[in-house]
N, C-alpha and C positions, 0 to 999 in steps of 0.2 A: 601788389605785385601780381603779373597777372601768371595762371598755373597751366603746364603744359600735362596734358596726359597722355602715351603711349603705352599699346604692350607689344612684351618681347613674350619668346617662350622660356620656359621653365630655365634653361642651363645659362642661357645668357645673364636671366633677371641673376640669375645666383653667382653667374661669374661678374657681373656689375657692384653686386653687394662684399665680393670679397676684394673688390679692389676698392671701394672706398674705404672698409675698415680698414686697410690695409695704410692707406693712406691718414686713416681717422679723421675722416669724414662721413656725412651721414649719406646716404645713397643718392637724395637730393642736392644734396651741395657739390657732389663729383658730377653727376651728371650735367650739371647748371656750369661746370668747367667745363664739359666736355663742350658744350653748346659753344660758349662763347669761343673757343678755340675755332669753331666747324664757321663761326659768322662772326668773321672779322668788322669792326667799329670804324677801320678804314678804308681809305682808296687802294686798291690795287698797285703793287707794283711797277713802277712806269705808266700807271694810265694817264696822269695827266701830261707828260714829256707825248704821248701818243695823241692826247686832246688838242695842248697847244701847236702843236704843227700841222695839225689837220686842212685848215685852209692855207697854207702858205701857195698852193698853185694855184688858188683862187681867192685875190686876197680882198678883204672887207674896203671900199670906198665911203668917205664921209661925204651926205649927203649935200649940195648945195643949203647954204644960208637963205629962209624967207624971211619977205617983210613978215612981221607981225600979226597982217592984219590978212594973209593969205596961207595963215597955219592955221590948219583946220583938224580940231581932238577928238 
């Protein structure tokens, strides 16, 4: 797992440590909640309702059909 390192100054690091005992957790494990809360695992709220209608004034046409032998990859 890979390890993030930051510094804060003195009264923060010490106000971080009293809220995770507080919680009884180790300084690392509240902070590694704090992260995941700040970087959501999902999409945004309505972003794809905002994705999918995007082309609708301009909408996708499907390409004519080739022979075969005039499809060039």
């Amino acid at each position: 797992m890979p390890q993030l390192y930051f510094s804060v100054d003195e009264h923060t690091a010490q106000e971080l440590a009293e809220r995770a005992a507080a919680r009884g957790e180790t300084l690392s494990k509240y902070l590694a909640s704090i992260v995941r809360k700040a970087v959501p695992d999902e999409w945004p709220a309505g972003y794809l309702n905002s994705v999918i209608g995007s082309c609708a004034d301009s909408p996708l046409e499907e390409p004519p059909d080739l022979p075969l032998d005039e499809v060039h990859i």
